[in-house]
C-alpha positions as CSV (number, residue, x, y, z in Angstrom):
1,X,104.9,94.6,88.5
2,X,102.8,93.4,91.2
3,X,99.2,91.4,91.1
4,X,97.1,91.1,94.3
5,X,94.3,89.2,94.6
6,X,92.4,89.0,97.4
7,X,89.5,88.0,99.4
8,X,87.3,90.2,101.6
9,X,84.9,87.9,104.0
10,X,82.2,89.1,106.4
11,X,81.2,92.3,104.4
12,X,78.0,93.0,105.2
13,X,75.1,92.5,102.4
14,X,73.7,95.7,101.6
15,X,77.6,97.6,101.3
16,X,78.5,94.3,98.5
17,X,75.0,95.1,97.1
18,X,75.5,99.2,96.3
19,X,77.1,99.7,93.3
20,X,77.5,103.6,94.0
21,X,79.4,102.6,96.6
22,X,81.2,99.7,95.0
23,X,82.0,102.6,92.4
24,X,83.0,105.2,95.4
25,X,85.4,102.5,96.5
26,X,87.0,102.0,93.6
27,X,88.1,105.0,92.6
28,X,89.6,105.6,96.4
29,X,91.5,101.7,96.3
30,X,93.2,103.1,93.6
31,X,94.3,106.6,94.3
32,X,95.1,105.3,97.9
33,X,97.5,102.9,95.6
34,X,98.9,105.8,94.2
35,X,97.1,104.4,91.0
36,X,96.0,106.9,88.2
37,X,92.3,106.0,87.3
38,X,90.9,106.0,83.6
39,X,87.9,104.8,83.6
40,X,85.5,102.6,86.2
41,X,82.3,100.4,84.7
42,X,80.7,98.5,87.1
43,X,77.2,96.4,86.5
44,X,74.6,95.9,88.9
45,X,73.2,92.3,89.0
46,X,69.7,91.2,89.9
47,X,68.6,89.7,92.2
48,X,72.2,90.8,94.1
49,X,75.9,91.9,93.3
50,X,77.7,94.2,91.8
51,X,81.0,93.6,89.6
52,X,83.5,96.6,89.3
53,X,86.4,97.4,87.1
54,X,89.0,100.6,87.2
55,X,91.0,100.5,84.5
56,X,94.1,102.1,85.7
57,X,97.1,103.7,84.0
58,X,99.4,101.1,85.7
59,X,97.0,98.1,84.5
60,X,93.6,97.7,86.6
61,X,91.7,97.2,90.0
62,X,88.6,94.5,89.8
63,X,85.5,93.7,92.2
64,X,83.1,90.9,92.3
65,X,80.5,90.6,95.2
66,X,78.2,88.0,96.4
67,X,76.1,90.1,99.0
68,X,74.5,86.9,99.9
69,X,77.7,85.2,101.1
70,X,79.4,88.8,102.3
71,X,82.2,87.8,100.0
72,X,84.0,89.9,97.7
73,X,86.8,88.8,95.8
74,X,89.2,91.2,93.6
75,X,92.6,91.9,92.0
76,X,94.8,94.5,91.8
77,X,97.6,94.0,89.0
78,X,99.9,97.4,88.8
79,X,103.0,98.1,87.3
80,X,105.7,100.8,88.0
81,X,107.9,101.2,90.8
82,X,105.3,103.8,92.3
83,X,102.2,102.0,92.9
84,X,101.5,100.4,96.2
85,X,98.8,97.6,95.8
86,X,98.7,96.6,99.1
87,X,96.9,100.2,100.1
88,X,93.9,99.2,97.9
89,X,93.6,96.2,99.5
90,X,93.6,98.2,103.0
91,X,91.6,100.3,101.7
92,X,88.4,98.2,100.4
93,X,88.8,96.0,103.5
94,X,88.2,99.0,105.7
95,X,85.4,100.4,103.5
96,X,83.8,97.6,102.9
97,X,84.0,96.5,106.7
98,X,85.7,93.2,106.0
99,X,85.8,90.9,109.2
100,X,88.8,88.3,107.7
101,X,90.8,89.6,104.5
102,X,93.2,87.1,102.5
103,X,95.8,88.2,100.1
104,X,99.0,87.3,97.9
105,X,100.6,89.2,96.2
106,X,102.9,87.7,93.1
107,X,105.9,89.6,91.4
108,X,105.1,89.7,87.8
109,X,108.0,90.2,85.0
């Protein structure tokens, strides 16, 4: 079992502040994780943000933005032999066009 959380810095404003997109993203982390999505919620905030869940098969894949700041911070907690966390994280910090991502990644039992 592995949990990832991480940080994505430098995003720019309106791409934290589109929950389609937010949503799009999702569901693309997680298959690019080789993660089997269930279900994704996410909620729209006003004035700005957007928070994003994807309940996965192997556990889930979370999203919080603050458009304001270009900050986005999420987790990625999977278990099974199969899933690669790491690619989510890849793959949100491309999509997102994150300037300076931080992870770490912890072995759960």
């Amino acid at each position: 079992m592995k949990h990832v959380l991480f940080e994505l810095e430098g995003c720019p404003s309106p791409t934290l502040d589109n929950e389609e997109h937010i949503k799009f993203c999702l569901f693309h982390a997680a298959e690019a994780s080789y993660s089997k999505v269930l279900k994704i919620e996410t909620q729209k905030f006003v004035p700005q943000g957007v928070t994003g869940f994807a309940l996965l098969a192997e556990s889930h894949l979370s999203i919080h933005t603050w458009p304001e700041k270009g900050i986005a911070y999420c987790d990625i907690f999977t278990c099974g032999d199969h899933c690669q966390p790491e690619l989510a994280v890849e793959y949100l910090s491309k999509w997102l066009s994150s300037t300076n991502t931080k992870s770490q990644c912890y072995e759960r039992i």
